[in-house]
C-alpha positions, 0 to 999 in steps of 0.5 A: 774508124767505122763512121756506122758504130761512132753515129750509134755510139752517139745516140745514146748520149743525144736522146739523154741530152733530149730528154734531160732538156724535155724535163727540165722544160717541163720543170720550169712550166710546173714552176712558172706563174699560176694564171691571173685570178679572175677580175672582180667585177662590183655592182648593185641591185639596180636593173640597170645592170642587169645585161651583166647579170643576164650573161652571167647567170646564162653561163655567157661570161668567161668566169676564168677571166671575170667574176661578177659580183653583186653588193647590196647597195652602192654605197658598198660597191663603192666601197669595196673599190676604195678597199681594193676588193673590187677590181672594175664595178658598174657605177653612176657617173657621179659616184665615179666623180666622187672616187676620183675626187676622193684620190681614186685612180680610176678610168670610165671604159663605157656608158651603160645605160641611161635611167629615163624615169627608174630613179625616183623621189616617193613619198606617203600617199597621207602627206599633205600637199600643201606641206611639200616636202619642207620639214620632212624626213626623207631617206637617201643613200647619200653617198650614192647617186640619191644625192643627186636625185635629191639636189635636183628635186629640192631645185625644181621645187625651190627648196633646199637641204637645210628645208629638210631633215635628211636621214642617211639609209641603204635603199634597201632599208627605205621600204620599212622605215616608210612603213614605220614612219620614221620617214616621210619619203625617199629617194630610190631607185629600179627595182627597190623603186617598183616595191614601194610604188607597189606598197602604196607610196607615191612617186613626185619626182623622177629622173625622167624629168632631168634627162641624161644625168643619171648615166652609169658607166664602167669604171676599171682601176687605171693599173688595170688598163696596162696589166689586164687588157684581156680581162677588160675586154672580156667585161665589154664583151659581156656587156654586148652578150648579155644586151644581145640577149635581153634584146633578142627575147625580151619576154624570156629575159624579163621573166628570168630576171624579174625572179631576182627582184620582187617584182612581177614580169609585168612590172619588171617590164615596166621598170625596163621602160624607164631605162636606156640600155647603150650599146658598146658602138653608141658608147663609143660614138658618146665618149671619142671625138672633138666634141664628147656627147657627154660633157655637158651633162656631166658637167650640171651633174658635177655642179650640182654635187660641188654645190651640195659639198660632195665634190671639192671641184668638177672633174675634166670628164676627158681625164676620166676615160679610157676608150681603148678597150672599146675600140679593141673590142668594137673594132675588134670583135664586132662588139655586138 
């Protein structure tokens, strides 16, 4: 047999058998899973945030893998978490208290900031001195952190909720019902706070006088942690992009966000002066180790909140967090 004519009568037959494995390869890519949708990140319109929002509008975010969104108030990122529109949402520690106790299964992945004075308690310039605020209307967001805000006022002044007449308001709504009169303070917070010292009313208590209560942190749906590591990861790192930014050029970065606000660069400046921005590494300094930087203030925080009835009992802060992303990332990718 001419071994020369079987191999060209073989070739033939191989490169279709090729061929036909190239297109069915093909045929099963084209048919395989679409890539995940992005992971939808929630927040509101509080400065504290506003690293995520920098990296964001900069074009440092990897939007295939995250999308940030922002809500009008808290209480709305809230809930689109318990609605299941939200994937991850940048949140105070008590609200993230709050949706765990209310059967929320979710995980704290980081600290972000710290307010030191941009969450406050203002009231008209005409109400009297004498009078405190026993009797008064006050506005609060009551399923946000102005709970909190409120409780530890009405403590350091010795009154109590039942002292005062308590209307339920989105933030956004507390300038006009000031200007109406249909309250007599409110509770707010950066940089709805900055418009109404602007508009007259007077600052009497802020969150500079209970230091490291009022944290906010990342919270992820706990599913998450197994099914979308890299997602998580990528909002970590868009945290440290967008920090890495404020921090490099402050002046640029105040004037390009203050625009969203209404709020002049220079008070916007001053807005930022009332907040603690937290890196990724002291984040992780804070939430790993024997001894956790953070429960003990977390603890007065879920005191204050059973007392007033909005938590049935204190969360175990441990059972709260999730370091491993910070870890993959701050070890991994420098997180800087």
């Amino acid at each position: 047999m001419d071994h020369h004519a079987a191999a060209q009568g073989e070739t033939p037959g191989r490169r279709g058998w090729r061929v036909w494995l190239v297109a069915a390869l093909l045929a099963l890519a084209g048919c395989g899973q679409a890539p995940p949708p992005p992971l939808i990140v929630g927040m509101n319109a509080w400065v504290g945030f506003d690293p995520l929002v920098l990296a964001r509008d900069r074009g440092l975010v990897n939007e295939r893998r995250i999308k940030l969104v922002e809500l009008a108030s808290g209480t709305e990122v809230q809930r689109g978490l318990y609605n299941g529109l939200l994937d991850a949402a940048a949140l105070t520690l008590d609200e993230a208290m709050r949706l765990t106790d209310a059967g929320m299964a979710l995980r704290v992945v980081a600290l972000l900031d710290a307010s030191h004075g941009s969450d406050m308690v203002v009231t008209r310039p005409d109400l009297p001195a004498e009078m405190g605020l026993r009797g008064a209307f006050v506005a609060v967001e009551d399923s946000s952190v102005g709970t909190l805000m409120l409780q530890r006022m009405l403590q350091t002044a010795g009154l109590s909720r039942g002292d005062i007449k308590v209307v339920n308001m989105d933030a956004n709504h507390h300038l006009a019902a000031l200007r109406g009169g249909r309250v007599d303070a409110a509770v707010s917070y950066a940089p709805l706070s900055g418009q109404l010292v602007a508009a007259g009313f007077k600052p009497v208590f802020t969150s500079r006088e209970i230091p490291g209560e009022i944290v906010d942190v990342l919270v992820v749906r706990t599913e998450l942690l197994r099914t979308r590591p890299d997602a998580i990861d990528e909002v970590l790192r868009a945290w440290a992009t967008g920090l890495q930014a404020l921090r490099a050029d402050m002046p640029a970065a105040v004037r390009d966000l203050s625009r969203g606000t209404d709020l002049s660069p220079e008070a916007y400046a001053e807005v930022l002066a009332g907040l603690h921005f937290i890196s990724l590494e002291e984040s992780l300094l804070q939430l790993q180790g024997p001894a956790l930087g953070l429960e003990a203030r977390a603890q007065a925080v879920a005191g204050a909140l059973v007392d007033v009835g909005v938590l049935k009992r204190p969360p175990e802060l441990r059972e709260l967090l999730d370091v491993g992303p910070l870890r993959r990332v701050v070890d991994g990718e420098g997180g800087r």
